[in-house]
ZAMARGU-4260 file (C-alpha; in steps of 0.2 Angstrom, whole numbers, plus 5000, padded with zeros to 4 digits):
<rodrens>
0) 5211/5215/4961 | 5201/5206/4974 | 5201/5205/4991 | 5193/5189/5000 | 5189/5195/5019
5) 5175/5196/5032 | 5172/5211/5044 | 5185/5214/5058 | 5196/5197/5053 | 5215/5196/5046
10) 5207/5204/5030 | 5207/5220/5038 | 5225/5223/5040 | 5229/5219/5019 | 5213/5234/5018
15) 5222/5245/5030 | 5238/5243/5017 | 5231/5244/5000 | 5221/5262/5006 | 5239/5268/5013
20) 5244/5263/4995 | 5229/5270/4985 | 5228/5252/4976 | 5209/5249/4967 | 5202/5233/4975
25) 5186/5226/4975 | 5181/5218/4994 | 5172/5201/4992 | 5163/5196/5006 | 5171/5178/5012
30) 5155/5175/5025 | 5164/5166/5043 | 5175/5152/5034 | 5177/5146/5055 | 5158/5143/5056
35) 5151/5140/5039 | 5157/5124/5029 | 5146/5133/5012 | 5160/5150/5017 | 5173/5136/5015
40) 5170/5130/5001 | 5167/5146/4994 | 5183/5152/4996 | 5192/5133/4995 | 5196/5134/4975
45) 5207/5151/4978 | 5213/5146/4994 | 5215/5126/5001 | 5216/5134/5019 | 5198/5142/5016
50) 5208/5157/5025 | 5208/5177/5025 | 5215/5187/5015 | 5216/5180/5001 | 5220/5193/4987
55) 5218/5190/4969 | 5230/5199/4957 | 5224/5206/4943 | 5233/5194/4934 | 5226/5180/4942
60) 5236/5173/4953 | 5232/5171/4970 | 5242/5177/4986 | 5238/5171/5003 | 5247/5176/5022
65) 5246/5192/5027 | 5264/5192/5028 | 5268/5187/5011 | 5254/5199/5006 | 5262/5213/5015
70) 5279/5210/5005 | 5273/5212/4988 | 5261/5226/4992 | 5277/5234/4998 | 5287/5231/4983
75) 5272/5238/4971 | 5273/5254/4982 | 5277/5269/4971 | 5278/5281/4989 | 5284/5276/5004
80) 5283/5256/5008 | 5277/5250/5024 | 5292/5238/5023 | 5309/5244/5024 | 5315/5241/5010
85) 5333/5229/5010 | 5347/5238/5014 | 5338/5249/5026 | 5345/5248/5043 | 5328/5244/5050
90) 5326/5230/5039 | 5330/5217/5050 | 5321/5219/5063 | 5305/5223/5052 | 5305/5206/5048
95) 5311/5197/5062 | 5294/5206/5072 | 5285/5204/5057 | 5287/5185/5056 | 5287/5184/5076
100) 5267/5190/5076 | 5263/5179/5061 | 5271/5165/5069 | 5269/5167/5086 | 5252/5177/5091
105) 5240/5176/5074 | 5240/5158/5077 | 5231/5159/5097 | 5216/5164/5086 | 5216/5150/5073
110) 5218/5138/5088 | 5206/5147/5103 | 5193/5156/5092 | 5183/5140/5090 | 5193/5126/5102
115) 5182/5114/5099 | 5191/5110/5083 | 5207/5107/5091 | 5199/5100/5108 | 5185/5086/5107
120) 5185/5087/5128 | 5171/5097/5130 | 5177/5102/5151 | 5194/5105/5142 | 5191/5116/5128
125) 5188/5132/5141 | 5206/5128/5150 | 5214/5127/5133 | 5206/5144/5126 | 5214/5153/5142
130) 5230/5144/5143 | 5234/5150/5123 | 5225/5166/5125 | 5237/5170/5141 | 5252/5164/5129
135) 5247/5176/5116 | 5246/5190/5131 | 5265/5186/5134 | 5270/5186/5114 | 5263/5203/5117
140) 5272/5209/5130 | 5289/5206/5121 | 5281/5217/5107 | 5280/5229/5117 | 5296/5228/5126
145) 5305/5226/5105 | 5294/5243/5102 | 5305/5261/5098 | 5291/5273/5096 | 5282/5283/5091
150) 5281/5270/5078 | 5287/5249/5081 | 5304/5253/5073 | 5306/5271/5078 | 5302/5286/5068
155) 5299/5274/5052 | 5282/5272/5050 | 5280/5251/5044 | 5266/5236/5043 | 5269/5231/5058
160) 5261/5246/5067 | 5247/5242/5055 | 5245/5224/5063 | 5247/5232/5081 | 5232/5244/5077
165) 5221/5229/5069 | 5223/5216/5082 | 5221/5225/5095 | 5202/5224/5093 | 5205/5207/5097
170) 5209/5197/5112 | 5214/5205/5125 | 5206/5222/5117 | 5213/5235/5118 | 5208/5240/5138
175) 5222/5228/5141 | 5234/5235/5131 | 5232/5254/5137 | 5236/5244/5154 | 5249/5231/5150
180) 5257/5237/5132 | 5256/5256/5132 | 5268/5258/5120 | 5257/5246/5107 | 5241/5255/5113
185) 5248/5273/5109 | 5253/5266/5091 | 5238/5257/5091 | 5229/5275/5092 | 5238/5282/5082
190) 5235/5274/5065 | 5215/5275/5071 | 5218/5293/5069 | 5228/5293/5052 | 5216/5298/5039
195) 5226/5287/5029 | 5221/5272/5039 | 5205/5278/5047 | 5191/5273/5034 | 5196/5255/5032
200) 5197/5255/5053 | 5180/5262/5054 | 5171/5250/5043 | 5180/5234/5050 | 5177/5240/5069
205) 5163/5253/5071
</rodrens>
């Protein structure tokens, strides 16, 4: 299969899941689909959103949303998924966090990486970009206060601690979470430390 991505972006946490899983990909550079209108296109037939990841089965089809992705890398797992699977007790509240950081705190980047696509105000686009990135600093905080440890849900080891170890290398970084989401930074840590997880961690943020 292939893997549409850019260094650092979303792609990164689809990477860190199909290591855990040992699944053969091949990584196709998607160049900056915020900056580049030529990335755009590039990636425009596969994906009408010109978005990372964008994965392409092996069959062809095409899956987009990290959190759809995450689904049905979970139920191809032969080991242990990174998605309880239904039944489980845990179940529930994997996917209601798992949707609440899709929904609620991957969307301040789509809207304040680049605010002049949303804002045409050229004194207001600074205003905006703290106002969203201060929301996304709240949606955090009840993360944390949702979190079990060692791991999210508790001693279950899931995809959301893998989205807690990616996206703390972005806004607010992770300085703010060793201050203001402990339990977030400690998982965050421990997945960069996880040999399992580690290569994939290395070449999206080294």
């Amino acid at each position: 299969m292939q893997l549409y991505g850019s260094k650092g972006w979303g792609s990164s946490i689809i990477e860190l899941q199909l290591d855990y899983y040992g699944i053969a990909y091949a990584f196709v550079q998607s160049g900056d689909v915020l900056a580049s209108q030529e990335a755009r296109a590039k990636l425009a037939p596969l994906n009408p959103l010109s978005q990372v990841p964008t994965l392409v089965l092996d069959s062809g089809e095409v899956l987009t949303e990290s959190a759809a992705i995450t689904l049905w890398l979970a139920e191809q797992a032969s080991g242990e998924p990174l998605a309880p699977p239904p039944g489980a007790p845990d179940r529930a509240q994997f996917l209601r966090w798992l949707i609440f950081i899709v929904a609620n705190i991957y969307p301040c980047f789509t809207y304040a990486d680049l605010p002049e696509r949303f804002v045409e105000v050229d004194v207001a686009q600074k205003p905006f970009r703290k106002a969203v990135d201060a929301y996304g600093e709240k949606m955090w905080q009840a993360v944390e206060a949702a979190a079990v440890g060692p791991w999210f849900l508790g001693e279950r080891l899931s995809a959301i601690d893998v989205y807690v170890a990616v996206m703390s290398h972005w806004r607010p970084k992770q300085p703010w979470f060793a201050e203001h989401a402990p339990k977030l930074y400690a998982i965050a840590q421990a997945i960069t430390a996880d040999p399992r997880f580690a290569p994939a961690l290395a070449r999206n943020f080294n």
